[in-house]
RODO-2510 file (C-alpha; in nm, 4 decimals, decimal comma):
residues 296
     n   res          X          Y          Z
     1     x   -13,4644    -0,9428    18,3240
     2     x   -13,2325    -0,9149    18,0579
     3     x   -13,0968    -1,2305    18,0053
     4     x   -13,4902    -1,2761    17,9722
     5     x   -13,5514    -1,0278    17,7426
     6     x   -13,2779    -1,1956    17,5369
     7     x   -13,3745    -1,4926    17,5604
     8     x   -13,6920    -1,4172    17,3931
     9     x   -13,5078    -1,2145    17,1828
    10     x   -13,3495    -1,4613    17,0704
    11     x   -13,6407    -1,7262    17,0303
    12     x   -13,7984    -1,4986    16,8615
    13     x   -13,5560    -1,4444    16,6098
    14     x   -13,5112    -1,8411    16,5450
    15     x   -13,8836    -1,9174    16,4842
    16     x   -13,9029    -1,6274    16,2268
    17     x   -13,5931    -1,8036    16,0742
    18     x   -13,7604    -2,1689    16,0764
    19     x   -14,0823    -1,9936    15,9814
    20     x   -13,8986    -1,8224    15,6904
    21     x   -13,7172    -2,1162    15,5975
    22     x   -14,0297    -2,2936    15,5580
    23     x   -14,1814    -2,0963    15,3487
    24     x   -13,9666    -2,0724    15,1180
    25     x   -13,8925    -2,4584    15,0719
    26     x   -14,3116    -2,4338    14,9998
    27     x   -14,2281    -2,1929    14,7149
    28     x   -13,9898    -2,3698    14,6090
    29     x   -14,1762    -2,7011    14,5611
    30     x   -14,4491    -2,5403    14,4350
    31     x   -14,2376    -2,3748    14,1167
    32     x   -14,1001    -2,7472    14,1239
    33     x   -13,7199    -2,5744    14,1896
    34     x   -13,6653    -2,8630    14,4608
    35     x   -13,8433    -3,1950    14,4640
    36     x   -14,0200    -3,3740    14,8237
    37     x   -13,8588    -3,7065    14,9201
    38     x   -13,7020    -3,9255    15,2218
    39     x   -13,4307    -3,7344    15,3723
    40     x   -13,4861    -3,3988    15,1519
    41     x   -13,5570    -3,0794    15,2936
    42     x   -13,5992    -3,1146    15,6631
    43     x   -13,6693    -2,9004    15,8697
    44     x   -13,3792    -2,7677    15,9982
    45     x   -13,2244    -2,4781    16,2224
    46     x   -12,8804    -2,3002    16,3135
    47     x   -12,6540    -2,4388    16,5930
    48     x   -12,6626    -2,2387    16,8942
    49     x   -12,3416    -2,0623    16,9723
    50     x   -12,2544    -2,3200    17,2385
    51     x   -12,2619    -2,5590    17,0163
    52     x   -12,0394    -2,4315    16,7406
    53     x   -11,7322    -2,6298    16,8303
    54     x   -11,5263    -2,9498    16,6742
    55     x   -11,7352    -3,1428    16,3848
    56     x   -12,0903    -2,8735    16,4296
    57     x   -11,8864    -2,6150    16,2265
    58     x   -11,9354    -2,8408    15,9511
    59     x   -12,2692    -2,8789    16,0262
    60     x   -12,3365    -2,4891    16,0651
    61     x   -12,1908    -2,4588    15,7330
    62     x   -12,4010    -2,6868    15,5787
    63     x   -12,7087    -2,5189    15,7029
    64     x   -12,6106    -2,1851    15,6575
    65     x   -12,6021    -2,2973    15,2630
    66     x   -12,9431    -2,4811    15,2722
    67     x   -13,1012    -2,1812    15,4069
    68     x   -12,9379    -1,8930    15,2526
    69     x   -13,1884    -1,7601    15,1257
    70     x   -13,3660    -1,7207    15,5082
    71     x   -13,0862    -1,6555    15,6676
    72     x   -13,0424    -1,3590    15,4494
    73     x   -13,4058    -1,2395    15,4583
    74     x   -13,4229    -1,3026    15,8689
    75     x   -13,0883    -1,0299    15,8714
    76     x   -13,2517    -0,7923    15,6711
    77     x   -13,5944    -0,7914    15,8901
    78     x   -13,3505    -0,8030    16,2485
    79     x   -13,1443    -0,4865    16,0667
    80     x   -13,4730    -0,2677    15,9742
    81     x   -13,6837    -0,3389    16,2882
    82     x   -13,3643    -0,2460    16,5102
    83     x   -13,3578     0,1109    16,6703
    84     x   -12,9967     0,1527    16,6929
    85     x   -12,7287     0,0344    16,4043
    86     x   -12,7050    -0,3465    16,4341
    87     x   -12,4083    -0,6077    16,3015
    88     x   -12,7302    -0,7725    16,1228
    89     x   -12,6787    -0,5121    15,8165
    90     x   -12,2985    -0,5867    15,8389
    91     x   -12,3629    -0,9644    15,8527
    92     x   -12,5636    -0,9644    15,4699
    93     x   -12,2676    -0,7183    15,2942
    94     x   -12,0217    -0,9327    15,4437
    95     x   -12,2542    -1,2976    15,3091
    96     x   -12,3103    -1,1328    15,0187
    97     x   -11,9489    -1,1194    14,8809
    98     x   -11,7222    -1,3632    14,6727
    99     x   -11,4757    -1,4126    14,9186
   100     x   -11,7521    -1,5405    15,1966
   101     x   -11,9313    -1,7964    14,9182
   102     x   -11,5899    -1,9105    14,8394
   103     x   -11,4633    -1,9712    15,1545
   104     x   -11,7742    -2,1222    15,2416
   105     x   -11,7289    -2,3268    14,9877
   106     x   -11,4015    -2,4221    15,0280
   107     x   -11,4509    -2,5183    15,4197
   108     x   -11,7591    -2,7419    15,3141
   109     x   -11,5054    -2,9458    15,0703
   110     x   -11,2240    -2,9824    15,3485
   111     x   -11,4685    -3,0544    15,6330
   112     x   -11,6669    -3,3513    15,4154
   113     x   -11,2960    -3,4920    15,4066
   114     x   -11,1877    -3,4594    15,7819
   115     x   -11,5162    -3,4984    15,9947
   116     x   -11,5255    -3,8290    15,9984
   117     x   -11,1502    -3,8338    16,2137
   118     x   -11,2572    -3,5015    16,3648
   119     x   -11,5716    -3,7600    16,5199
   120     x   -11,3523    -4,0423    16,5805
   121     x   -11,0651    -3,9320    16,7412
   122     x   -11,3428    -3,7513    16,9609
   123     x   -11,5033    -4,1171    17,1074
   124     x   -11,3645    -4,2143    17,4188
   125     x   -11,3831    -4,5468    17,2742
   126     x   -11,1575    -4,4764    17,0260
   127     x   -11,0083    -4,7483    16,7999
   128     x   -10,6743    -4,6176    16,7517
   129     x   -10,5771    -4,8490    16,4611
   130     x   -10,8612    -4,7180    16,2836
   131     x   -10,7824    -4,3917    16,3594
   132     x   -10,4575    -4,3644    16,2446
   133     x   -10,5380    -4,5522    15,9562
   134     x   -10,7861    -4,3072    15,9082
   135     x   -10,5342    -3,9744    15,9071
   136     x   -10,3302    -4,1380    15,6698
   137     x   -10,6337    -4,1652    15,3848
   138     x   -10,7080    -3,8137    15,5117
   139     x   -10,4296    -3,6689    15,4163
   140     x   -10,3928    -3,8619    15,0929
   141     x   -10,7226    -3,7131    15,0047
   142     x   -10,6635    -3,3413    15,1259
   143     x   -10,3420    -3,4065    14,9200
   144     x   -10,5659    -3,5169    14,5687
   145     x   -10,7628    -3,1839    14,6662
   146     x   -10,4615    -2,9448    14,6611
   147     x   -10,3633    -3,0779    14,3307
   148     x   -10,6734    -3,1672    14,1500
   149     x   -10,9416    -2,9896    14,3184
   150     x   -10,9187    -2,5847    14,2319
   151     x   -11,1601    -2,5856    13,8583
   152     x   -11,4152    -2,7701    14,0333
   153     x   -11,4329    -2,5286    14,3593
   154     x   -11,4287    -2,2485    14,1748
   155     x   -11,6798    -2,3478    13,9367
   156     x   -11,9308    -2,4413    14,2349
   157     x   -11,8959    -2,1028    14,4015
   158     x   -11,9201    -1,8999    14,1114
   159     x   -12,2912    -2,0778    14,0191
   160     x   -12,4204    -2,0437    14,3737
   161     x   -12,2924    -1,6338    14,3369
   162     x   -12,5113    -1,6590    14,0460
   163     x   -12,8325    -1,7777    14,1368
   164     x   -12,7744    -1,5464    14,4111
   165     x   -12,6839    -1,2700    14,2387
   166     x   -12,3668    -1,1586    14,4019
   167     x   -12,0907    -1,0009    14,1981
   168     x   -11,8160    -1,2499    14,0592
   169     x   -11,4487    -1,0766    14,0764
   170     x   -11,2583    -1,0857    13,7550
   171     x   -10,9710    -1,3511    13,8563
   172     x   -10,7305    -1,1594    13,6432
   173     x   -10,8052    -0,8228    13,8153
   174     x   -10,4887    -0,6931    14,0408
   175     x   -10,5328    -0,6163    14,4211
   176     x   -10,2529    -0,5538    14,7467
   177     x   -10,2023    -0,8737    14,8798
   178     x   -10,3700    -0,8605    15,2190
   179     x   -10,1743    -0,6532    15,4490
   180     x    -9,9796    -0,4893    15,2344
   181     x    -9,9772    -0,1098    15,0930
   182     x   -10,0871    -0,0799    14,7422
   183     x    -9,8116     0,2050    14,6960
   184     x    -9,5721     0,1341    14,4230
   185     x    -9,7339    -0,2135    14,2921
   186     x    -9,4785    -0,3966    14,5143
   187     x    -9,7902    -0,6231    14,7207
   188     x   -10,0029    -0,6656    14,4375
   189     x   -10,1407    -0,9976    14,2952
   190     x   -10,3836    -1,1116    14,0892
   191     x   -10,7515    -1,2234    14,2103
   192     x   -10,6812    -1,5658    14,1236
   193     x   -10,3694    -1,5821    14,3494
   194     x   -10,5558    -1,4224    14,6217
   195     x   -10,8098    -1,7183    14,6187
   196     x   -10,6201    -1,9944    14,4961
   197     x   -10,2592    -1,9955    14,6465
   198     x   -10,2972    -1,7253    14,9904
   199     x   -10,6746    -1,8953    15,0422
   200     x   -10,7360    -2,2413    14,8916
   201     x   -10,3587    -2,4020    14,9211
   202     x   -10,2913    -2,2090    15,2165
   203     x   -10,5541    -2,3432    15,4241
   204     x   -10,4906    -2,6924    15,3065
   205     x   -10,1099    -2,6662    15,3756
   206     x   -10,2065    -2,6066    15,7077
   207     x   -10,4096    -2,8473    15,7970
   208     x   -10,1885    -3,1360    15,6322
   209     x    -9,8832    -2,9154    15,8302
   210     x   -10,1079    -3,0013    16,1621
   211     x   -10,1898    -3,3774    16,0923
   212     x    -9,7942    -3,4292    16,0238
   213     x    -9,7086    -3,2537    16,3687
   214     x    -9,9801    -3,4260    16,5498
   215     x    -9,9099    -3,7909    16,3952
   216     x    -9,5921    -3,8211    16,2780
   217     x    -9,4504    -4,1789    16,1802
   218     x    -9,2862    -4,2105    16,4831
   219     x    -9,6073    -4,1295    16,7089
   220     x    -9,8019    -4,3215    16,4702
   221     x    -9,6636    -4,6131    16,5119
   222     x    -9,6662    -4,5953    16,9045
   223     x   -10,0022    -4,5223    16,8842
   224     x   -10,0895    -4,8236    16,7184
   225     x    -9,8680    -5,0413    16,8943
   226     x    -9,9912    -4,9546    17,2523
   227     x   -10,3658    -5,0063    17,0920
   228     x   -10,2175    -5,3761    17,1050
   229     x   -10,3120    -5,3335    17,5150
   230     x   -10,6548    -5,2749    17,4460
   231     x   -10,8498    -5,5284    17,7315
   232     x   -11,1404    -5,5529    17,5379
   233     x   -11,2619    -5,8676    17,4364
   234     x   -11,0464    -6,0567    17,6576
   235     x   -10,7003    -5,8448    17,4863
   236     x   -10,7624    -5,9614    17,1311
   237     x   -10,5526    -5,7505    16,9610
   238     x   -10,2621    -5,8209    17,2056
   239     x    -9,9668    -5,8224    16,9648
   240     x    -9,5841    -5,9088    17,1097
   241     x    -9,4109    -5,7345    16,8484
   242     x    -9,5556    -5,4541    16,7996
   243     x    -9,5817    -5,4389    17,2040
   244     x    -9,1787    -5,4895    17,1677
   245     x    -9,1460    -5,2476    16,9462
   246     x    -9,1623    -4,9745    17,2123
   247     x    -8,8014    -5,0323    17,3593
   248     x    -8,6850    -4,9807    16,9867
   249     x    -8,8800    -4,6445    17,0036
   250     x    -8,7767    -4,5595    17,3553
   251     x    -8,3906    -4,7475    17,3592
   252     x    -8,2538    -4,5206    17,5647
   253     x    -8,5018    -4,5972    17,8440
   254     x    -8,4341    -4,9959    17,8354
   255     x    -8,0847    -5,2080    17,8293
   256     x    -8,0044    -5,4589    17,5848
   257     x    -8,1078    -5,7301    17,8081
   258     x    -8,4654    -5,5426    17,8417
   259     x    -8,4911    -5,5345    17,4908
   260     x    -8,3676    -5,9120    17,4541
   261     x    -8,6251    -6,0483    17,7262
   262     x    -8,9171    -5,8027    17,6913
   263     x    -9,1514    -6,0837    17,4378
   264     x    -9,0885    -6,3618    17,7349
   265     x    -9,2126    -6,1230    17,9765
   266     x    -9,5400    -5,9700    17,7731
   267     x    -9,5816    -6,3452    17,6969
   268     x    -9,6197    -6,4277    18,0580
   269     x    -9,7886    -6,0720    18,1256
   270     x   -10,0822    -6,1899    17,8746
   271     x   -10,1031    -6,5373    18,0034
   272     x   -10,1615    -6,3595    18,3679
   273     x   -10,4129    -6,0952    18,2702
   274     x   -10,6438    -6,3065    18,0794
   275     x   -10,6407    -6,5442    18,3448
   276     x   -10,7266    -6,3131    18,6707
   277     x   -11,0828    -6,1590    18,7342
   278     x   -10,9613    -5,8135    18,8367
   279     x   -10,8928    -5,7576    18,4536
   280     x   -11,2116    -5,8537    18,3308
   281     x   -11,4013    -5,5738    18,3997
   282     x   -11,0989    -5,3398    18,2425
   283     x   -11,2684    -5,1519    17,9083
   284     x   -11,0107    -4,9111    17,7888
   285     x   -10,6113    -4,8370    17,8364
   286     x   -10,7072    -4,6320    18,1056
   287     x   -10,9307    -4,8494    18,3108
   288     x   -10,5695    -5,1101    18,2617
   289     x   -10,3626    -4,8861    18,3574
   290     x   -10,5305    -4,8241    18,6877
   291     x   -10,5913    -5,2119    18,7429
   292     x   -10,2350    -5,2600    18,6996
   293     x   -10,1462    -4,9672    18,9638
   294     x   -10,3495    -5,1067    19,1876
   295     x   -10,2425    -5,4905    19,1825
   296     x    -9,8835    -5,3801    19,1221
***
């Protein structure tokens, strides 16, 4: 009964926030604010909480901006009509705030860059070429955002804080780093430090920090070059060299005489898989790999 009760709860709670949403798009066509057209202001709702994981976060955060205003409204009616204190209240100081636009803000910006490789190195399918080609522009432009991209943020979150009428902070204004005491002065810094080097270049240094861990030149390159075993299309992008290139990556697994004789051997090794049945219906490394096993 109470995971109905929830349920409904719940249900409840999203139609008033559709409804809501709705209505105020209306108004806001009507006072011409927004204009009507293909692709503008659908209907739209909130990802469930299952579904907030990989690339949704950036589409939660898109919605959450496109309908602040309900979202806002919908926490205010679930706070009043509440018998005991709620997190709704809670939820609308903590929206309401500079730091949440800003970070909001900020995760929009990085998440327009990387959701496209978040998505592709997600397929099954993957094309790994692609993809690493991919991580390098990534970077280059997460890179171009760190260095050139601080005016423009700040600029965007202050005018949605604005029209929304939530207090801007004075970025010259001194406050305790986080975490530390406020006695003595020692931990304080200025707003704009806060937001621009412990927020904005922080979170940016980590995530280029991550993509050079995960795909460093060395696992780049191995990457691509065992893409070169891909079976589709009868192994088009079957490449000796690169292929070779492996027992310069992994030397102390092969002799000298591997090393020497390895492009005679994937040349016969090509010759024998395009030519027998068994490997036709292979569609991915894995579905190879398993051929191969089996045939010995």
């Amino acid at each position: 009964n109470l995971i109905v009760n929830n349920t409904s709860v719940s249900c409840k709670r999203r139609d008033l926030l559709l409804d809501k949403h709705r209505r105020i798009l209306l108004d806001k066509l009507e006072s011409g604010e927004i204009s009507s057209g293909r692709g503008q202001q659908q209907e739209t709702s909130l990802a469930r909480p299952g579904d907030t994981r990989w690339g949704s976060h950036y589409k939660t955060l898109l919605r959450i901006e496109t309908m602040w205003d309900s979202v806002i409204e919908v926490l205010e009616i679930v706070h009043n009509e509440e018998r005991n204190p709620s997190r709704a209240g809670g939820l609308v100081q903590n929206m309401e705030s500079f730091s949440f636009v800003f970070i909001m803000k900020m995760m929009l910006k990085i998440l327009r860059i990387t959701n496209e490789l978040s998505l592709l190195l997600q397929k099954k399918d993957q094309n790994i070429v692609q993809a690493m080609s991919l991580v390098v522009d990534v970077r280059t432009r997460l890179s171009n955002l760190r260095s050139e991209g601080w005016d423009s943020l700040l600029e965007e979150a202050k005018s949605f804080c604005l029209s929304n009428d939530i207090p801007i902070p004075n970025m010259d204004d001194v406050v305790p780093r986080f975490g530390g005491s406020r006695k003595g002065g020692r931990n304080n810094i200025t707003q704009d430090h806060h937001f621009r080097v412990d927020t904005f270049y922080a979170a940016i240094d980590a995530i280029i920090s991550e993509l050079d861990h995960r795909f460093n030149e060395v696992s780049s390159e191995l990457l691509t070059c065992f893409a070169c075993l891909d079976p589709k299309d009868s192994f088009s992008k079957f490449d000796v060299n690169k292929l070779a290139r492996i027992t310069d990556i992994y030397f102390e697994d092969f002799s000298f005489d591997d090393g020497d004789s390895i492009k005679d051997q994937l040349e016969t090794f090509i010759l024998h898989v395009r030519r027998l049945d068994e490997f036709r219906i292979c569609h991915d490394l894995s579905s190879l790999a398993i051929k191969m096993v089996e045939l010995e």
